[in-house]
Chimera marker file (.cmm) of the C-alpha trace (Angstrom):
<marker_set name="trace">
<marker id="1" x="-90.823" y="75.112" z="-93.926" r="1" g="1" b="0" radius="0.5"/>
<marker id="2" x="-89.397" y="76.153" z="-91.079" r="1" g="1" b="0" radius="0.5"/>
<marker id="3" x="-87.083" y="79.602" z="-90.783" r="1" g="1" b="0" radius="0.5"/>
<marker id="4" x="-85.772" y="81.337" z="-87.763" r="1" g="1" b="0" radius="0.5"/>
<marker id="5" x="-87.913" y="78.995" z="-85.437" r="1" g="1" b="0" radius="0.5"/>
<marker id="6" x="-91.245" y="79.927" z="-87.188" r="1" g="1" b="0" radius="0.5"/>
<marker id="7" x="-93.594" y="77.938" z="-89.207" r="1" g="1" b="0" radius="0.5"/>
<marker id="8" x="-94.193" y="79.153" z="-92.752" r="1" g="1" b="0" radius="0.5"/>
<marker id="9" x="-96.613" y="77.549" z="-94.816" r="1" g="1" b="0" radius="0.5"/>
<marker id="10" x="-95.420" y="77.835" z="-98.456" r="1" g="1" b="0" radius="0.5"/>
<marker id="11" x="-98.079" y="77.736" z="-101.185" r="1" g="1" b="0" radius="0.5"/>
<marker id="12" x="-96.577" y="77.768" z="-104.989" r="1" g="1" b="0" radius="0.5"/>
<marker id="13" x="-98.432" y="80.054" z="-107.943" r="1" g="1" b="0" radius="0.5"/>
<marker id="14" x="-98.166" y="81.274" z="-111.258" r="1" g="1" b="0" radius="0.5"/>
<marker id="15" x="-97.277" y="85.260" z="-109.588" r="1" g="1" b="0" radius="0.5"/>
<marker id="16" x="-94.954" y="87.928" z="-110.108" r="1" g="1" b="0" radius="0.5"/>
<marker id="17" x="-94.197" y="88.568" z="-106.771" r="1" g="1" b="0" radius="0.5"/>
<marker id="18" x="-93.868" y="86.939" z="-103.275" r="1" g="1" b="0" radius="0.5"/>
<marker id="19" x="-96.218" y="87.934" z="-100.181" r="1" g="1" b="0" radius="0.5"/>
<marker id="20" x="-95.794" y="87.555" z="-96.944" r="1" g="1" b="0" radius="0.5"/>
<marker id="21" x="-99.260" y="87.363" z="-94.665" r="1" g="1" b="0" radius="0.5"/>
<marker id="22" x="-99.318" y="86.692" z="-90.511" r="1" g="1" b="0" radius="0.5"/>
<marker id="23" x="-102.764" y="85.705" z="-89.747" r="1" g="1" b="0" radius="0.5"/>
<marker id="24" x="-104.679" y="85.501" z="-86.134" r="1" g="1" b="0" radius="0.5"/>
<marker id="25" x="-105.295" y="84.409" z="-83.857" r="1" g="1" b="0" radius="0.5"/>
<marker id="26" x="-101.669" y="82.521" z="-83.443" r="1" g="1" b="0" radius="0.5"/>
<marker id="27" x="-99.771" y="84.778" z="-86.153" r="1" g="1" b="0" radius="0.5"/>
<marker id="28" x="-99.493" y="81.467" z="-88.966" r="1" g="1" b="0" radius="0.5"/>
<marker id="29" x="-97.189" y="82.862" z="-91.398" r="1" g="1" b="0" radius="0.5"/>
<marker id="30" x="-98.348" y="81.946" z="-94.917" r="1" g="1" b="0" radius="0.5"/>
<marker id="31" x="-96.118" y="83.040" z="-97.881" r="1" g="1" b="0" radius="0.5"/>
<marker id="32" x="-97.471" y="82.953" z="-101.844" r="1" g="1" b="0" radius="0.5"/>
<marker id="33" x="-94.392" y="82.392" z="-103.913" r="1" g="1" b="0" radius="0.5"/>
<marker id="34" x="-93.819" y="82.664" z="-107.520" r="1" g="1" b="0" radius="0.5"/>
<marker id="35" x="-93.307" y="78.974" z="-109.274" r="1" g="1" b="0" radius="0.5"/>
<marker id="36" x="-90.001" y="79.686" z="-110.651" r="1" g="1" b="0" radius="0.5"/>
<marker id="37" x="-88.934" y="80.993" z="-106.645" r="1" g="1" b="0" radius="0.5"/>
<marker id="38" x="-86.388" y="77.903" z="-105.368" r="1" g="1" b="0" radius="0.5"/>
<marker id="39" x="-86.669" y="76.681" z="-101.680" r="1" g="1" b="0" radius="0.5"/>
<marker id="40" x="-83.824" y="78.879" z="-100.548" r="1" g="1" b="0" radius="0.5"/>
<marker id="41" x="-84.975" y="82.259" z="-102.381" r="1" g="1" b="0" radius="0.5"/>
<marker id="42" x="-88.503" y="82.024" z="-100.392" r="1" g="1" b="0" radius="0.5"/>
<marker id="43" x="-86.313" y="81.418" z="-97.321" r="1" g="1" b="0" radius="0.5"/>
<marker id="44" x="-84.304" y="84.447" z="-97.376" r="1" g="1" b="0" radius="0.5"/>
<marker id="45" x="-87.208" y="86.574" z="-98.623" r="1" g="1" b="0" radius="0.5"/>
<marker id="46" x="-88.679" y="85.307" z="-94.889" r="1" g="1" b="0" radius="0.5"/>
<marker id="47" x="-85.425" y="85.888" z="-93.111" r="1" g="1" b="0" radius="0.5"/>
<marker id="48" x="-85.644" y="89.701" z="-94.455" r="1" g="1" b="0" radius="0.5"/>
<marker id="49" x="-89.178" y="90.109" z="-93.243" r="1" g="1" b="0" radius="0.5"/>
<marker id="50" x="-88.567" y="88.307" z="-89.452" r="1" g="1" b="0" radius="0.5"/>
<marker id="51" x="-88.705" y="91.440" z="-87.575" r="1" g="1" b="0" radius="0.5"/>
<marker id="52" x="-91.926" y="92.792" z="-89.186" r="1" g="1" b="0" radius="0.5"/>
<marker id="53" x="-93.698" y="89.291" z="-88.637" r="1" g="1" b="0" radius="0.5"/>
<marker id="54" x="-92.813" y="88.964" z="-85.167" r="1" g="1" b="0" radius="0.5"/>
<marker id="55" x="-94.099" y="92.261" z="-84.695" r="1" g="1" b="0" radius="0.5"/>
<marker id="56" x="-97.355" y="90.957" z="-85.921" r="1" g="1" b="0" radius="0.5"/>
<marker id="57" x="-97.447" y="88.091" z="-84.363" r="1" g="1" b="0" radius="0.5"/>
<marker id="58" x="-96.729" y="90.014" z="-81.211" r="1" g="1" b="0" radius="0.5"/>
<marker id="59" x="-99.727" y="92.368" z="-82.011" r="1" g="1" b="0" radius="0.5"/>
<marker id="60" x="-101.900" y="89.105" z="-82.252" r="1" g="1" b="0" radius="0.5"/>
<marker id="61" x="-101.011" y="88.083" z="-78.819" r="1" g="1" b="0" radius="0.5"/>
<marker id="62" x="-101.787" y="90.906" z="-77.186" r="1" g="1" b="0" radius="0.5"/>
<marker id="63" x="-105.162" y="91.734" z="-78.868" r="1" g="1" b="0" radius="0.5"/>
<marker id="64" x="-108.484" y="90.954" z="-77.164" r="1" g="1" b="0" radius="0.5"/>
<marker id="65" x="-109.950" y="88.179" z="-77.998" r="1" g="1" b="0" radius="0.5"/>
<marker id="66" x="-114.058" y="87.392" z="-77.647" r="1" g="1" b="0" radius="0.5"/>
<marker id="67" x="-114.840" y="85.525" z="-74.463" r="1" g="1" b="0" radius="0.5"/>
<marker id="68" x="-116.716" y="82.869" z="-74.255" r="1" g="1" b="0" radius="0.5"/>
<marker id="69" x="-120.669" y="83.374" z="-74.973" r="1" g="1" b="0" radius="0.5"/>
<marker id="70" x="-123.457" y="82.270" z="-71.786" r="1" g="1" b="0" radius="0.5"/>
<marker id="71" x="-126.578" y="83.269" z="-73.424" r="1" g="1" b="0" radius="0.5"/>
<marker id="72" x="-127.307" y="85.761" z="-70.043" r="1" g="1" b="0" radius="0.5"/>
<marker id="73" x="-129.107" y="89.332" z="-70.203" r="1" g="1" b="0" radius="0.5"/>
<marker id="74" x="-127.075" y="92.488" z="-70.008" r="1" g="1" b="0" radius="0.5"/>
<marker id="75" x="-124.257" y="90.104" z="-72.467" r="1" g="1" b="0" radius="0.5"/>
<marker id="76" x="-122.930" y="92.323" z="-75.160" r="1" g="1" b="0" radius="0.5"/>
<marker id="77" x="-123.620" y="90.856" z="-78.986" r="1" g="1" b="0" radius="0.5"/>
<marker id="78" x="-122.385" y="91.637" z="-82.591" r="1" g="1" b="0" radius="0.5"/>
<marker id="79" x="-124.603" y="91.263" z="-85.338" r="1" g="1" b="0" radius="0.5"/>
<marker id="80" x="-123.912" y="92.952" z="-88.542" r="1" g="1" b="0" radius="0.5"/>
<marker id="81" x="-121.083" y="95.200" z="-87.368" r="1" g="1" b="0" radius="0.5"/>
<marker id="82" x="-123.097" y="96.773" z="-84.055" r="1" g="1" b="0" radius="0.5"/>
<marker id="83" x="-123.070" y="95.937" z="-80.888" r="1" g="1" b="0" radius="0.5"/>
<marker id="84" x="-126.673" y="94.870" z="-78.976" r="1" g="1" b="0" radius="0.5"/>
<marker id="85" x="-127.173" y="93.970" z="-75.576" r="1" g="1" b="0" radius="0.5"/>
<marker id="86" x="-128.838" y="90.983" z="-74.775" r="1" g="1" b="0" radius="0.5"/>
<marker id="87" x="-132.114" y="90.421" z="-73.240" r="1" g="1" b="0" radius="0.5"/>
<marker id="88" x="-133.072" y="87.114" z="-72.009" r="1" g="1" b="0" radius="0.5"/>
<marker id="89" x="-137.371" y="86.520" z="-71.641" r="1" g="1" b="0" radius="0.5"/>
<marker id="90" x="-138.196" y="83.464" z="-69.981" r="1" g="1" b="0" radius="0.5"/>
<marker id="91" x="-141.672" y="82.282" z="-70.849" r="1" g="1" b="0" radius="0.5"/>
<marker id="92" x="-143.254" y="78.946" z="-69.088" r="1" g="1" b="0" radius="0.5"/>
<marker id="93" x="-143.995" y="76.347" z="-71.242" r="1" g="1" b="0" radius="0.5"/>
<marker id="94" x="-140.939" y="77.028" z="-73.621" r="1" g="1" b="0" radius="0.5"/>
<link id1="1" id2="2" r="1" g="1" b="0" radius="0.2"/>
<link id1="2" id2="3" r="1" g="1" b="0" radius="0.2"/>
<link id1="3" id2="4" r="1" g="1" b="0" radius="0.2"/>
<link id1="4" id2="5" r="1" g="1" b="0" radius="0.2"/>
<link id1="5" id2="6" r="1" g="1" b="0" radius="0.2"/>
<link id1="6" id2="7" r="1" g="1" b="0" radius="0.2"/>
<link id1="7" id2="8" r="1" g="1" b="0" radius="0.2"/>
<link id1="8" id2="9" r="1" g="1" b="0" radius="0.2"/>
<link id1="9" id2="10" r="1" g="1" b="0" radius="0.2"/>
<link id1="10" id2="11" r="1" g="1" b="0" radius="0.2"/>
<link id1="11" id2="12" r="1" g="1" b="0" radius="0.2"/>
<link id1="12" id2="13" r="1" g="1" b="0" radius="0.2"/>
<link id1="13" id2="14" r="1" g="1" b="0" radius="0.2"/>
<link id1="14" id2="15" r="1" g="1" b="0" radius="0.2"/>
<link id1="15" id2="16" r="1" g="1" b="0" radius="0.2"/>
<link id1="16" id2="17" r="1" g="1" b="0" radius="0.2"/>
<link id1="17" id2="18" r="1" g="1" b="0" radius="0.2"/>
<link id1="18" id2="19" r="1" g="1" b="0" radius="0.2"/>
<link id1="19" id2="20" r="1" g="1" b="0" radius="0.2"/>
<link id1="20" id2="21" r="1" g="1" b="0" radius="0.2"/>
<link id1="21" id2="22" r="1" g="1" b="0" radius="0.2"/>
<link id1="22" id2="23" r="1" g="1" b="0" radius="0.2"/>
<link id1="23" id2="24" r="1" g="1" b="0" radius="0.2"/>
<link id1="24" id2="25" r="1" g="1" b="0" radius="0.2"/>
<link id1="25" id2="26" r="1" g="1" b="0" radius="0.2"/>
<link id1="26" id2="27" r="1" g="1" b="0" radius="0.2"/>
<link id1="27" id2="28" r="1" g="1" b="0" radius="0.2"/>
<link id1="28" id2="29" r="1" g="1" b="0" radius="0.2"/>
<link id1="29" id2="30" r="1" g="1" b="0" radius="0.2"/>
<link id1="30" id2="31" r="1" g="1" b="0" radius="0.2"/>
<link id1="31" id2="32" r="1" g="1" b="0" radius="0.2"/>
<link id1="32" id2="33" r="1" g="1" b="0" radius="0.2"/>
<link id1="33" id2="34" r="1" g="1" b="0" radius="0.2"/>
<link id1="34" id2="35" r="1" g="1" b="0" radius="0.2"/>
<link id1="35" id2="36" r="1" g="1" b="0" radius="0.2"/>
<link id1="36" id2="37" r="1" g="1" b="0" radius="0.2"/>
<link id1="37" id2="38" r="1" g="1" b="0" radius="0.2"/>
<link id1="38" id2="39" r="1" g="1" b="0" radius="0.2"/>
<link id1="39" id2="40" r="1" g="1" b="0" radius="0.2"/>
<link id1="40" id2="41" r="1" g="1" b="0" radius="0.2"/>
<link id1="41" id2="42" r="1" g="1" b="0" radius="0.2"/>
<link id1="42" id2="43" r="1" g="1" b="0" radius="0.2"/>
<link id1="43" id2="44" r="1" g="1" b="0" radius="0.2"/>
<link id1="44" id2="45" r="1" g="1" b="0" radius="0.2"/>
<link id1="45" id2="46" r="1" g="1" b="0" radius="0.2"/>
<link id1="46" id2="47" r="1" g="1" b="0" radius="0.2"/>
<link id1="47" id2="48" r="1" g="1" b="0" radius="0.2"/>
<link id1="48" id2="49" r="1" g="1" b="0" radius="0.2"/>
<link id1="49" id2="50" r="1" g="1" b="0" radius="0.2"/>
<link id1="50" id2="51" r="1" g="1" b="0" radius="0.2"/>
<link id1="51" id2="52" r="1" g="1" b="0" radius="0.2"/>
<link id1="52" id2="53" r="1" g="1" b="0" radius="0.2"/>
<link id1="53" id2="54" r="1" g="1" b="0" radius="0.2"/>
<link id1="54" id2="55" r="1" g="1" b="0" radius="0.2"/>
<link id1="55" id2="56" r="1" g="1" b="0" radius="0.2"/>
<link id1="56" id2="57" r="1" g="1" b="0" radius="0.2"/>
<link id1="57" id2="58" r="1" g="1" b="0" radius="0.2"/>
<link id1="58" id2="59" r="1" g="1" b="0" radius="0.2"/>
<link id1="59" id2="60" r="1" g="1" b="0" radius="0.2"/>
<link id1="60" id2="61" r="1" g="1" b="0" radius="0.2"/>
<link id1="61" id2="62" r="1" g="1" b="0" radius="0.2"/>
<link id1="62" id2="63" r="1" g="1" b="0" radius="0.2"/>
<link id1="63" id2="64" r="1" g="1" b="0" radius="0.2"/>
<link id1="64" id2="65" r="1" g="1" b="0" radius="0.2"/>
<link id1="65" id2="66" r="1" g="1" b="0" radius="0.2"/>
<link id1="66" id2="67" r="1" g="1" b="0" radius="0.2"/>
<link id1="67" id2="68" r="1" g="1" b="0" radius="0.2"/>
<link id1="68" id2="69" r="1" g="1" b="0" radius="0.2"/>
<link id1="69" id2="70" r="1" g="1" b="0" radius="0.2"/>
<link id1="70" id2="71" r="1" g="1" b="0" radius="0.2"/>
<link id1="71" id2="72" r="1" g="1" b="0" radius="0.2"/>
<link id1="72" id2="73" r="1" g="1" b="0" radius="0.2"/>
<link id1="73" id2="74" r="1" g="1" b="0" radius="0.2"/>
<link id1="74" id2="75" r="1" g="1" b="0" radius="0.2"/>
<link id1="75" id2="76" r="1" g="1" b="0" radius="0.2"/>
<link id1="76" id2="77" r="1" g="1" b="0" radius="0.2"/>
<link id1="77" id2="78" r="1" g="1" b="0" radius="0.2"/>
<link id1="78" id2="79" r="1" g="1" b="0" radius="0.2"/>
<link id1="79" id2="80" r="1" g="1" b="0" radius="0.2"/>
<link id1="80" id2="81" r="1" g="1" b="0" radius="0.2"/>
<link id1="81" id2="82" r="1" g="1" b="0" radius="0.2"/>
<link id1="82" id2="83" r="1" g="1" b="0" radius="0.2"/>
<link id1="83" id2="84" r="1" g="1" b="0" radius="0.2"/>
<link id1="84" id2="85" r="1" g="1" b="0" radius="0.2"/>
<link id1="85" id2="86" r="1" g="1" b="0" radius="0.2"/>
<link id1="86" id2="87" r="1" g="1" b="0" radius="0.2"/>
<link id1="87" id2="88" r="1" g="1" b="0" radius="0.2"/>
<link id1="88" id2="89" r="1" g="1" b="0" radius="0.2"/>
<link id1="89" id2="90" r="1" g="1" b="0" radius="0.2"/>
<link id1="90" id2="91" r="1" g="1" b="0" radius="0.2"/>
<link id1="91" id2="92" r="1" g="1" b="0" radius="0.2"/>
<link id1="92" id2="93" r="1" g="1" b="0" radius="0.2"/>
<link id1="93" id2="94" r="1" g="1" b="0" radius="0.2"/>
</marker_set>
């Protein structure tokens, strides 16, 4: 569906209510609607939320995001939550 411009990717379920997610890196917009919600009624439920999604997907935009890995010593690594540095040890023969 498309509203205001934006992609929305509708998914249908047996819920009470609608929600409304923006998810990175690109912002997608995915909304869970209630089955008995028509086409229209999930369209102006988006149309009320447009300025708080493109303030997410703004947000997403300008966030960092994890350059490219080259494997060198002194690179910084997350494993488990923490940051390590990495050492590279070059042994012949290997």
């Amino acid at each position: 569906m498309l509203v205001a411009g934006i992609s929305v990717d509708v998914q249908r379920k047996d819920i009470k209510n609608l929600h409304v997610g923006v998810y990175p890196p690109a912002g997608r917009v995915r909304v869970a609607a209630p089955l008995r919600l028509d086409d229209e009624a999930v369209r102006l439920a988006v149309i009320s939320r447009l300025g708080w999604i493109r303030r997410q997907q703004a947000a997403f935009t300008q966030q960092d995001r994890q350059s490219q890995r080259e494997f060198v010593s002194g690179e910084s690594h997350y494993f488990r939550g923490r940051r390590y540095r990495l050492e590279v040890i070059e042994r012949p023969g290997t």
